[in-house]
MARMIMAR-132440 format. One record per residue (C-alpha): y, x, z; residue in three letters; residue number from 1. Coordinates in steps of 0.001 Angstrom, whole numbers. Each point is the difference from the previous one (the first is absolute). Layout:
N
<seba><v>Y</v><u>X</u><w>Z</w><res>ALA</res><n>NUM</n></seba>
...
***
This chain:
105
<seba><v>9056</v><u>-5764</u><w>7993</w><res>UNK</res><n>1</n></seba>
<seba><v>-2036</v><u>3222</u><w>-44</w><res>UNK</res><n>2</n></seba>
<seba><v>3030</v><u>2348</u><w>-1184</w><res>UNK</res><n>3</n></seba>
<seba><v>2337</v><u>-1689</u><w>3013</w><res>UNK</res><n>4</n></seba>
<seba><v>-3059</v><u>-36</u><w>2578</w><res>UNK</res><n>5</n></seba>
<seba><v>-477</v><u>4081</u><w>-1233</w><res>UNK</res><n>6</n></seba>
<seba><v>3738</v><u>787</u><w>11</w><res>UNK</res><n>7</n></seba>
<seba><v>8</v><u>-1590</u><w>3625</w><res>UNK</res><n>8</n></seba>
<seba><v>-3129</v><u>1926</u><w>1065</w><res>UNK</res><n>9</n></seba>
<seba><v>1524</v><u>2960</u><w>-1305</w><res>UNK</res><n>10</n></seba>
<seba><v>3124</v><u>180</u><w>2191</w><res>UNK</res><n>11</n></seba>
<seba><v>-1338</v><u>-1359</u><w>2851</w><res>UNK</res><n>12</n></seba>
<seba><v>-2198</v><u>2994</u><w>489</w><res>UNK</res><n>13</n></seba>
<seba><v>1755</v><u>2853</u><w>-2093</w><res>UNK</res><n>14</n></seba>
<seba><v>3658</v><u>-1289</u><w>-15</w><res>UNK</res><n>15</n></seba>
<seba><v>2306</v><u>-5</u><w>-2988</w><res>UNK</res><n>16</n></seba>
<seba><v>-1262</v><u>2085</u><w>-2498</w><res>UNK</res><n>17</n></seba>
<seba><v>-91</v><u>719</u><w>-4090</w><res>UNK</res><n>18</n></seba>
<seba><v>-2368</v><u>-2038</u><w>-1754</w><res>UNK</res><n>19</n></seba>
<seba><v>-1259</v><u>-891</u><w>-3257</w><res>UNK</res><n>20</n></seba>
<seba><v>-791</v><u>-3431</u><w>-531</w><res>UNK</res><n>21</n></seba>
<seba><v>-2531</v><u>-976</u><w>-2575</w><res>UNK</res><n>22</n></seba>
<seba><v>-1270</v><u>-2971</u><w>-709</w><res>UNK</res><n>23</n></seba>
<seba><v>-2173</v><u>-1868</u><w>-2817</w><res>UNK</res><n>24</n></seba>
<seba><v>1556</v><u>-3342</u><w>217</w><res>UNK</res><n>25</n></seba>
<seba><v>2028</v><u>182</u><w>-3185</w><res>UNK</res><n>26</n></seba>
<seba><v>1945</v><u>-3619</u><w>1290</w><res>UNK</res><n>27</n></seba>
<seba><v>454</v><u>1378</u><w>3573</w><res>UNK</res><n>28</n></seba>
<seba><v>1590</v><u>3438</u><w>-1570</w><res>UNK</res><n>29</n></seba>
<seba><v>1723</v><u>-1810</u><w>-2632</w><res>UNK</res><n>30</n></seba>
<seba><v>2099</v><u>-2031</u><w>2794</w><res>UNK</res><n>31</n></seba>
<seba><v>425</v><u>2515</u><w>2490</w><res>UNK</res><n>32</n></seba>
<seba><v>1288</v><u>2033</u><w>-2165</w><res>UNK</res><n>33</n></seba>
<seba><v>2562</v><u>-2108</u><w>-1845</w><res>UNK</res><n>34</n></seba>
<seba><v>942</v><u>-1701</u><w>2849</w><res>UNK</res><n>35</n></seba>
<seba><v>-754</v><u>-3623</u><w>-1233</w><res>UNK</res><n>36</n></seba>
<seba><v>-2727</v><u>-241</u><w>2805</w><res>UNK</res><n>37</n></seba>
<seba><v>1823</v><u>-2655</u><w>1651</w><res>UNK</res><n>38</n></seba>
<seba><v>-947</v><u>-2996</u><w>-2281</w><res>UNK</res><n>39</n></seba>
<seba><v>-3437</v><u>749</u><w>579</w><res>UNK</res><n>40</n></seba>
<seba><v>-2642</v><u>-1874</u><w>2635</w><res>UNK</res><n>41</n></seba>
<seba><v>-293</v><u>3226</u><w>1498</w><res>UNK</res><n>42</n></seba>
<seba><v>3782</v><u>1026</u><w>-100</w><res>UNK</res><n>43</n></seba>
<seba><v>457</v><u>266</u><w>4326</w><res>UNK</res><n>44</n></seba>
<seba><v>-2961</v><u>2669</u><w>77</w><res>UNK</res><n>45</n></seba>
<seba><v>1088</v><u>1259</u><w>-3457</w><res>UNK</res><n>46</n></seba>
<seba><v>3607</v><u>458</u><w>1812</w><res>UNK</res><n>47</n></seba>
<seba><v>-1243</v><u>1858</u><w>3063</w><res>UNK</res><n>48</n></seba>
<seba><v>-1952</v><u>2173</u><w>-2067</w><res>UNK</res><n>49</n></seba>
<seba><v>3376</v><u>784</u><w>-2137</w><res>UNK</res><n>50</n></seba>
<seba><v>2344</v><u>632</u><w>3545</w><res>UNK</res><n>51</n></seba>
<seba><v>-2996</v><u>2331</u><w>1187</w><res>UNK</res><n>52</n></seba>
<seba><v>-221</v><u>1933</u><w>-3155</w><res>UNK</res><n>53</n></seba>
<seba><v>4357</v><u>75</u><w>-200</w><res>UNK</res><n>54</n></seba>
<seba><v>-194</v><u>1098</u><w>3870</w><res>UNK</res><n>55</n></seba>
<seba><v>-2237</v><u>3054</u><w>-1199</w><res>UNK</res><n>56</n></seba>
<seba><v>2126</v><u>616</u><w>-3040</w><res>UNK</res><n>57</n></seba>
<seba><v>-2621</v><u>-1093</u><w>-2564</w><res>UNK</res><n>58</n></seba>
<seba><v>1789</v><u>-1624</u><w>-2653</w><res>UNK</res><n>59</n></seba>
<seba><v>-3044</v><u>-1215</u><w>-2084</w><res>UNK</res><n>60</n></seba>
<seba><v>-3943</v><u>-16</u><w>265</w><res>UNK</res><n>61</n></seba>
<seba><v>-2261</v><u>1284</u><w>-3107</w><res>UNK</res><n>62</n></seba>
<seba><v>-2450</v><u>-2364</u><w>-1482</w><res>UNK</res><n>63</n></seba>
<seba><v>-3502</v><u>1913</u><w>131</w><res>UNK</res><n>64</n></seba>
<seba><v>-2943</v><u>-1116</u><w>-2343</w><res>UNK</res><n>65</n></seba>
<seba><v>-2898</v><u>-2149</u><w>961</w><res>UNK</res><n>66</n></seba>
<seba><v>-2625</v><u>1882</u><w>2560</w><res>UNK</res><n>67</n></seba>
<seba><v>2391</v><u>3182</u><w>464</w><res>UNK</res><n>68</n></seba>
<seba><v>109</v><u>-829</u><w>3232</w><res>UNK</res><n>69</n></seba>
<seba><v>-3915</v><u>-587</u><w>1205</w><res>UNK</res><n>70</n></seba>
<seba><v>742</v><u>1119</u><w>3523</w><res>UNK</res><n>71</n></seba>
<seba><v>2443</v><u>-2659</u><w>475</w><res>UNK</res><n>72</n></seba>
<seba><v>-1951</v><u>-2810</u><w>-1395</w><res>UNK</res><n>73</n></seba>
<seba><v>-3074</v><u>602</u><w>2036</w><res>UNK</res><n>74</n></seba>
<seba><v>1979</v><u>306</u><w>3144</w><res>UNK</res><n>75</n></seba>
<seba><v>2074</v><u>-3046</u><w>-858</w><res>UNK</res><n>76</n></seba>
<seba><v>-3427</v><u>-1746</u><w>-782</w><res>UNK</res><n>77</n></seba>
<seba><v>-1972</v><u>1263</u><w>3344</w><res>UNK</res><n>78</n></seba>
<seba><v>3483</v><u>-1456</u><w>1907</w><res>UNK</res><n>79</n></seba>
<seba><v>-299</v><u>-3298</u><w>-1503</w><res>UNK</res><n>80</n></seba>
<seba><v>-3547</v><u>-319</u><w>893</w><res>UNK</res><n>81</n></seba>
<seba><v>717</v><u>1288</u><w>3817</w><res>UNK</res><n>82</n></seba>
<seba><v>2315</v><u>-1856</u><w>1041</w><res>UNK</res><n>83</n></seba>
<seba><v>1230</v><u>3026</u><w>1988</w><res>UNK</res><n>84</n></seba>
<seba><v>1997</v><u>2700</u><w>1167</w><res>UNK</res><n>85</n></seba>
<seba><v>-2381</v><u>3769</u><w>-1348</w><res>UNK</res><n>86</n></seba>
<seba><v>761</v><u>3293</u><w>772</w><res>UNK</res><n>87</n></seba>
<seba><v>-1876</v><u>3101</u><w>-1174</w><res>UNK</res><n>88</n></seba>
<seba><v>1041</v><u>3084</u><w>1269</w><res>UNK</res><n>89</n></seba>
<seba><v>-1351</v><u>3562</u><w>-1764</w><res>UNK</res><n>90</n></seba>
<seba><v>-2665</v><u>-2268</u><w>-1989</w><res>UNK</res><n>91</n></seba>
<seba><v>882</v><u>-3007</u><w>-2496</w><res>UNK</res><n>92</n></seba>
<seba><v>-2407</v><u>-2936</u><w>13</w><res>UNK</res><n>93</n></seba>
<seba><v>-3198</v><u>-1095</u><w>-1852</w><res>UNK</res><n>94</n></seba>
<seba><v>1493</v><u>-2114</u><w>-2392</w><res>UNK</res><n>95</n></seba>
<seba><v>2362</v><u>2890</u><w>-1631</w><res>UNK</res><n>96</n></seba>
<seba><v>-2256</v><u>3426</u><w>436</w><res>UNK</res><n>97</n></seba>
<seba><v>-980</v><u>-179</u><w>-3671</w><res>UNK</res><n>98</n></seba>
<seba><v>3524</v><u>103</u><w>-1072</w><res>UNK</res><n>99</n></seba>
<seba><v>776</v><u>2635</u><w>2311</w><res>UNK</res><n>100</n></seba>
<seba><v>-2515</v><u>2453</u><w>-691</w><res>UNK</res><n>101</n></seba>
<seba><v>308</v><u>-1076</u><w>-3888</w><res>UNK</res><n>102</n></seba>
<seba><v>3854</v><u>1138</u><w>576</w><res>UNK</res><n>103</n></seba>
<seba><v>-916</v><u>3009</u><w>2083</w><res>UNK</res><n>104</n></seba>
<seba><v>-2080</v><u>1512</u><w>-2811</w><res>UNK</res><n>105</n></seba>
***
């Protein structure tokens, strides 16, 4: 859900654009990628996520290792515990600033 909600998010305020999706959900990569998505419980999101992605003429995502990401994660985290729509505009919020200024160094 968090690559179609980010993929959504994306367009909706920057428009069509190239992207690099990574993920570290080895299944989630696996079927995206090899189309066999469909059989899967998650196979309608899974298939939005692959007509977004074909629309923006990504043919496959690349499977990232465990905590490359830590950005994401906390942000996904901080969103499940809000319950609501965040925006942070020329500053990045609490839960993530170690990350950042760990990455800007």
């Amino acid at each position: 859900m968090a690559i179609l909600k980010g993929l959504q998010f994306g367009i909706a305020c920057c428009g069509e654009f190239p992207v690099c999706v990574v993920s570290e959900a080895t299944t989630v990569v696996k079927w995206i990628n090899d189309a066999s998505h469909l059989a899967s419980d998650c196979g309608v999101i899974l298939s939005d996520i692959a007509t977004i992605l074909n629309r923006l003429g990504i043919s496959s995502i690349l499977l990232g290792s465990r905590g490359t990401n830590k950005v994401a994660l906390g942000l996904a985290k901080t969103a499940l515990i809000q319950k609501k729509d965040s925006t942070w505009m020329n500053d990045f919020p609490p839960c993530v600033s170690g990350e950042i200024e760990a990455e800007r160094n």
